[in-house]
Backbone atoms as SQL, in Angstrom:
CREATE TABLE atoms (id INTEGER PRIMARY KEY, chain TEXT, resi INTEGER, resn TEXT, atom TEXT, x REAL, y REAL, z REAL);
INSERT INTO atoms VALUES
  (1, 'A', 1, 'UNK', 'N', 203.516, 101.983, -92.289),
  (2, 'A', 1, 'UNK', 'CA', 204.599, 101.939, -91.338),
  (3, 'A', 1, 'UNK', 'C', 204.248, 100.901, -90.282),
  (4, 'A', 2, 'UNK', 'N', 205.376, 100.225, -89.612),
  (5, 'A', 2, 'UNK', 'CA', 205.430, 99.132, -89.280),
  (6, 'A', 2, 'UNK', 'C', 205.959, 99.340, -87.656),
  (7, 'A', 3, 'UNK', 'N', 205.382, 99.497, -86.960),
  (8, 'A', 3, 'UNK', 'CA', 206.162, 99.568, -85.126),
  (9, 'A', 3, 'UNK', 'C', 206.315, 98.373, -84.346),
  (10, 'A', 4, 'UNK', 'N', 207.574, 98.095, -84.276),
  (11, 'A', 4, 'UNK', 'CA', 207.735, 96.976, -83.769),
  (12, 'A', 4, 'UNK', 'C', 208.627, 97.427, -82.172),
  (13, 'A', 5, 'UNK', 'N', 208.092, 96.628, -81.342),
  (14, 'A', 5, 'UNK', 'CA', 209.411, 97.023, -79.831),
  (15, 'A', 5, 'UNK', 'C', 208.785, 97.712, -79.337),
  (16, 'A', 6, 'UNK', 'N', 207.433, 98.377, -79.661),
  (17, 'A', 6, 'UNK', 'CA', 206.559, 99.435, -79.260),
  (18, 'A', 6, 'UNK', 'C', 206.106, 99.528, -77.805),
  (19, 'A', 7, 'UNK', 'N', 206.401, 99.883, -76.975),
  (20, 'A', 7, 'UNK', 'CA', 205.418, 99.165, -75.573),
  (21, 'A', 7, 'UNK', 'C', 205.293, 100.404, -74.590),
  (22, 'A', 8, 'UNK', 'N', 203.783, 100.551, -74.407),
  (23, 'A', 8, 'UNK', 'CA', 203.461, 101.163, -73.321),
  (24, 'A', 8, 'UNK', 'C', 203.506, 101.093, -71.942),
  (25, 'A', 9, 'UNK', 'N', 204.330, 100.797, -71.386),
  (26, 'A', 9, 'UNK', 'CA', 204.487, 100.296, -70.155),
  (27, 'A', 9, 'UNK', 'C', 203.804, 101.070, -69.287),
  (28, 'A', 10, 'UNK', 'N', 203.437, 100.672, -67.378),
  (29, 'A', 10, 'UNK', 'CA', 202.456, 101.415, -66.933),
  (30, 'A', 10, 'UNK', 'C', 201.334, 102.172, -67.442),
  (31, 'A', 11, 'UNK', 'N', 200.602, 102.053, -68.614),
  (32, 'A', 11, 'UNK', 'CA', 199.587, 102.712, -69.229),
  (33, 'A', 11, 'UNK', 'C', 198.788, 101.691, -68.677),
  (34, 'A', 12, 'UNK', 'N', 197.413, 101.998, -67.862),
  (35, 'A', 12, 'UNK', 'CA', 196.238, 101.409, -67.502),
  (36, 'A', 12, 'UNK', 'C', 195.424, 101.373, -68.638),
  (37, 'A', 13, 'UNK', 'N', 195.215, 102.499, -69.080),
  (38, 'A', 13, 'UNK', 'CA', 194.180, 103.072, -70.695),
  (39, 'A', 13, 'UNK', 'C', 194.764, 103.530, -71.515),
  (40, 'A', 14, 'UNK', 'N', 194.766, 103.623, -72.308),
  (41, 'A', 14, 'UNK', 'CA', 195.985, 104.577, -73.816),
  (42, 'A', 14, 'UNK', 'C', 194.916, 104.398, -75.197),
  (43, 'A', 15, 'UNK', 'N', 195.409, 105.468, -75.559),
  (44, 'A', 15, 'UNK', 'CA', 194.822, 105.015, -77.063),
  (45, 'A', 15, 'UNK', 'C', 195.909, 105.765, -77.860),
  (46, 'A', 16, 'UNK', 'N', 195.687, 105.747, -78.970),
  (47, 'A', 16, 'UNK', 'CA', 196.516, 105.905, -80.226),
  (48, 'A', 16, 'UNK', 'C', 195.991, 106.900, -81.638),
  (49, 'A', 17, 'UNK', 'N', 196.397, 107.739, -82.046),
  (50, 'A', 17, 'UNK', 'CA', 195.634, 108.200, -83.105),
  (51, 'A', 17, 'UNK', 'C', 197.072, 108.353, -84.270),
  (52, 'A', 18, 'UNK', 'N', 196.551, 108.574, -85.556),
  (53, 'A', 18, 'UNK', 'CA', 198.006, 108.479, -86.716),
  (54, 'A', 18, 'UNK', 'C', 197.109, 109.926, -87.109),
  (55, 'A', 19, 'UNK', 'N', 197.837, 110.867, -87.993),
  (56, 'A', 19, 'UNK', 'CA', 197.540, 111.810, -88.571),
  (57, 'A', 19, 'UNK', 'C', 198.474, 113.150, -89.294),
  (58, 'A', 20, 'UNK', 'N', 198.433, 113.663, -90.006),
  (59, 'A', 20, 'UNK', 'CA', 199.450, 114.610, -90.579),
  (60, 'A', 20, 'UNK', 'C', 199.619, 115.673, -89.543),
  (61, 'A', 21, 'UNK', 'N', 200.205, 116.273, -88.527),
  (62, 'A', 21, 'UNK', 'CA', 199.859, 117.072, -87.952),
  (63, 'A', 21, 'UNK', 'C', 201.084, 118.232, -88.598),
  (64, 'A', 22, 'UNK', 'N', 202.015, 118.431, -89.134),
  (65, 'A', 22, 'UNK', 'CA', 202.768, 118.952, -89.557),
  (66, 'A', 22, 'UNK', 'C', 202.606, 119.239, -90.750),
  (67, 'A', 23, 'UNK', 'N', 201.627, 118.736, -91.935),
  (68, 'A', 23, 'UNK', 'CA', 201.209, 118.884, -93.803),
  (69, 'A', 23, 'UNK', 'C', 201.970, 118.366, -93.769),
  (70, 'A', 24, 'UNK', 'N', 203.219, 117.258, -93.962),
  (71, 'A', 24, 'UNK', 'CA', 203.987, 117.356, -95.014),
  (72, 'A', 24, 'UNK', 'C', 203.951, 116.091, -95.964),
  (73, 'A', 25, 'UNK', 'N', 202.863, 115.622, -95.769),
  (74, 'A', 25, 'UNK', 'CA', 202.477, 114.426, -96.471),
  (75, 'A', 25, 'UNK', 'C', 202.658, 112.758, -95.616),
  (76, 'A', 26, 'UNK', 'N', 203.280, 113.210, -94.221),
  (77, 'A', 26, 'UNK', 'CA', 203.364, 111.474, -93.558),
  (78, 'A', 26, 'UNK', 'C', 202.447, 111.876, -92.148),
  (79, 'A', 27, 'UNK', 'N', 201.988, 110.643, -92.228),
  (80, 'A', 27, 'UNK', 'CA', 201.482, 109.950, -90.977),
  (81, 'A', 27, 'UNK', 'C', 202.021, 110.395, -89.447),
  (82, 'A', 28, 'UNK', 'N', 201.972, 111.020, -88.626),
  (83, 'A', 28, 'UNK', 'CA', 202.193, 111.131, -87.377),
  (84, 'A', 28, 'UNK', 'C', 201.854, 110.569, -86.184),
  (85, 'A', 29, 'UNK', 'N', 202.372, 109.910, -85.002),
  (86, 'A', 29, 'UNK', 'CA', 201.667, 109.115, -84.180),
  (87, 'A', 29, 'UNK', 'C', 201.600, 109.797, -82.690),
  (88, 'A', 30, 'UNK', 'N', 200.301, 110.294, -82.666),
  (89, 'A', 30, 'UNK', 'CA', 199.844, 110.728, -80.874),
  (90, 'A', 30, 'UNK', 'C', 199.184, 109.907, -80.295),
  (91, 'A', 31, 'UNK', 'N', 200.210, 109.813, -79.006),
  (92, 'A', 31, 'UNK', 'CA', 199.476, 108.621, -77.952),
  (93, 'A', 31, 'UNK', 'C', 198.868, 109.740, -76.498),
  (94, 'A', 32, 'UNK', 'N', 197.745, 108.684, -75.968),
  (95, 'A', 32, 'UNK', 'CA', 197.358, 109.523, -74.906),
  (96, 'A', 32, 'UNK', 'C', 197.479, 108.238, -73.588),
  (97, 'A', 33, 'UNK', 'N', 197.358, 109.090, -72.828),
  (98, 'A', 33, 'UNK', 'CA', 196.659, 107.114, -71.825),
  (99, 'A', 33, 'UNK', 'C', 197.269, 108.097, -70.104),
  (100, 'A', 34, 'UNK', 'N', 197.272, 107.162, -69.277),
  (101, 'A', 34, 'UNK', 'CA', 196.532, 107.467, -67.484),
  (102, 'A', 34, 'UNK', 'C', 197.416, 106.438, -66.829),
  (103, 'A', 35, 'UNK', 'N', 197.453, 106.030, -65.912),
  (104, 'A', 35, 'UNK', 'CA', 197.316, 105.085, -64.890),
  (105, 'A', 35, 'UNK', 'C', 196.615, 105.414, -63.939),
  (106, 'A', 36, 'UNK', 'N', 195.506, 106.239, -64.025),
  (107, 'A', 36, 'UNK', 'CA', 194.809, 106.684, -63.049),
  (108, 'A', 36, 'UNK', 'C', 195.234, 107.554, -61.840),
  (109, 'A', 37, 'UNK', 'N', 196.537, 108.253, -61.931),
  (110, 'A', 37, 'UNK', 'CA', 197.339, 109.418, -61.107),
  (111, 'A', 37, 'UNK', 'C', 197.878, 110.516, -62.451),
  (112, 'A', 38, 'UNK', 'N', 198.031, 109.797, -63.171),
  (113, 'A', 38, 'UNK', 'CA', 199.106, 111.042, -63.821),
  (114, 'A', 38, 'UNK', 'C', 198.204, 110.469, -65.586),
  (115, 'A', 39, 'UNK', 'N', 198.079, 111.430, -65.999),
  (116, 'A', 39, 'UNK', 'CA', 197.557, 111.616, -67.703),
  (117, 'A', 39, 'UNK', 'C', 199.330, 111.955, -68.388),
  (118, 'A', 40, 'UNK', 'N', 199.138, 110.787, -69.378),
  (119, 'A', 40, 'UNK', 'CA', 200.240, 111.028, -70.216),
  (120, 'A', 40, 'UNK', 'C', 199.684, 111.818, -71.389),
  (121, 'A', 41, 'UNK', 'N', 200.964, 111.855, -72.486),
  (122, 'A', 41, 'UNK', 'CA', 200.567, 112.216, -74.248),
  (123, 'A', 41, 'UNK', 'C', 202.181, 112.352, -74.795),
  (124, 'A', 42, 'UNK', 'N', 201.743, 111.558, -75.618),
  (125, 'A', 42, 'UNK', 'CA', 203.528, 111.491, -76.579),
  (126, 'A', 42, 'UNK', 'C', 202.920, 111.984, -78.007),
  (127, 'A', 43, 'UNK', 'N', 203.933, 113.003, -78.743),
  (128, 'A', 43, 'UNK', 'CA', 203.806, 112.983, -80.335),
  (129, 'A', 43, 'UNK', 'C', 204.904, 112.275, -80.356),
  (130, 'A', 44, 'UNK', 'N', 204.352, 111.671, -82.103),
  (131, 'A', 44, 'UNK', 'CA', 205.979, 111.060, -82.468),
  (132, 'A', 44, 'UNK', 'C', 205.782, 111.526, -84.023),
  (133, 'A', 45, 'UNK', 'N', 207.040, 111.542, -84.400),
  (134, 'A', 45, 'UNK', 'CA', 207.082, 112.482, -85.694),
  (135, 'A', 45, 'UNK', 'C', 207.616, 111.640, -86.858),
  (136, 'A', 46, 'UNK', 'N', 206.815, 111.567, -87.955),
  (137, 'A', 46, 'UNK', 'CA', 207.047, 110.416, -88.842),
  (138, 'A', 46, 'UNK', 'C', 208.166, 111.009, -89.543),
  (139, 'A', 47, 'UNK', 'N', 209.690, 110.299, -89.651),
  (140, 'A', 47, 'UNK', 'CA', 210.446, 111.214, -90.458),
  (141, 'A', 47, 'UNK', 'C', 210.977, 110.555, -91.688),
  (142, 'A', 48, 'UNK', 'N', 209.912, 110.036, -92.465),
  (143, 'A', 48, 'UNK', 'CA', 209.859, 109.672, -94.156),
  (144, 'A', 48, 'UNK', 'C', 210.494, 108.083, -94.161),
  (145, 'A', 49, 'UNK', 'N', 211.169, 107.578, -93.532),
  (146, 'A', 49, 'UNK', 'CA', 211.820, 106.881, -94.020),
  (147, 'A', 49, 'UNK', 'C', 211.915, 105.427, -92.670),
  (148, 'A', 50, 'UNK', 'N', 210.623, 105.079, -92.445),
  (149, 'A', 50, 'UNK', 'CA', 209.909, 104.222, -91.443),
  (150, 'A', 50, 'UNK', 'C', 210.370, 104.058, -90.327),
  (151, 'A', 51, 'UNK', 'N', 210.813, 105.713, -89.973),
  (152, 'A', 51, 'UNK', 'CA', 211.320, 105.532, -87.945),
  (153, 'A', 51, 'UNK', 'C', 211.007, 107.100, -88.355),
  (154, 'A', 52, 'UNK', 'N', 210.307, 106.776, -86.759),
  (155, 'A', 52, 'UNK', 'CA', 209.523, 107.741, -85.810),
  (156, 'A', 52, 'UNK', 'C', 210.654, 108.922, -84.559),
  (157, 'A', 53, 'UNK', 'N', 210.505, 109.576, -84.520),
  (158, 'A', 53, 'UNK', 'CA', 210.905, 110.984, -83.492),
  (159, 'A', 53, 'UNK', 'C', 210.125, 111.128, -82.824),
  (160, 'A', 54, 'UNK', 'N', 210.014, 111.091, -81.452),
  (161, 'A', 54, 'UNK', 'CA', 209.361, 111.551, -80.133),
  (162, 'A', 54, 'UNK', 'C', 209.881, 113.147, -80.456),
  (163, 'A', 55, 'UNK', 'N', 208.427, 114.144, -80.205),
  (164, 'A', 55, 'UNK', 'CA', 208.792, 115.342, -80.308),
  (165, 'A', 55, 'UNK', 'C', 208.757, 115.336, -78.917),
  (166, 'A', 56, 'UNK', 'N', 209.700, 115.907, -77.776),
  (167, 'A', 56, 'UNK', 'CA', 209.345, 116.211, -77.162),
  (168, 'A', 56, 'UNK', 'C', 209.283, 117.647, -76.298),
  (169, 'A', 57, 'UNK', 'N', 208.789, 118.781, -77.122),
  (170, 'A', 57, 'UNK', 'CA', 208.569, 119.833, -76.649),
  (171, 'A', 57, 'UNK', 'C', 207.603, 120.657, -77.963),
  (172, 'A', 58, 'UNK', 'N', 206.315, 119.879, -78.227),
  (173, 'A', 58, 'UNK', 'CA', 205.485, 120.082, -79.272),
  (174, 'A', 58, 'UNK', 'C', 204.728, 121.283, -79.043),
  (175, 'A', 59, 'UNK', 'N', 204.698, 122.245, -80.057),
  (176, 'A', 59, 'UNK', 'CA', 203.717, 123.276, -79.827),
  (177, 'A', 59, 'UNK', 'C', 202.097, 122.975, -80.950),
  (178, 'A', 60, 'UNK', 'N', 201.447, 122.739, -79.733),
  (179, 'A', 60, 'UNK', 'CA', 200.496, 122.056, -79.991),
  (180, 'A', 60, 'UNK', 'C', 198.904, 123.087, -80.211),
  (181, 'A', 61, 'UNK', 'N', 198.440, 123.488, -81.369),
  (182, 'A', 61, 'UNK', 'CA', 196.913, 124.398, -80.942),
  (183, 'A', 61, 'UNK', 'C', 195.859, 124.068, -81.419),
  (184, 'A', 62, 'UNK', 'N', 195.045, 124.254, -79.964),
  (185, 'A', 62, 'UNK', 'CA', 193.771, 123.540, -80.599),
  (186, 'A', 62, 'UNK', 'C', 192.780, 124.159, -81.246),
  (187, 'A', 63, 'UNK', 'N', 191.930, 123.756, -82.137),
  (188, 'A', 63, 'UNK', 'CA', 190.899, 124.184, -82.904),
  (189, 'A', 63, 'UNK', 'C', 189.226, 124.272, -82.546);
């Protein structure tokens, strides 16, 4: 998958991770990042067919 137009704006630090977080066989994209006041985090939800969904109200648990 291919992200184009992508832009983090105000992010000082960010990083990026891809991963199945749902099983269902695609790629998922969680971003993290700061500007040094406020800590962000976006999921985005791969939905098969090379465009992404911002989840935004993810129930998220950690291991």
């Amino acid at each position: 998958m291919e992200l184009t137009g992508f832009v983090l704006e105000g992010l000082l630090s960010n990083s990026a991770i891809w991963g199945d977080y749902d099983n269902n066989g695609t790629l998922n994209l969680f971003i993290v990042g700061d500007n040094y006041s406020t800590n962000y985090s976006w999921l985005y939800n791969n939905n098969g067919n090379n465009t992404i969904t911002k989840i935004t109200n993810p129930i998220l648990i950690m291991v």
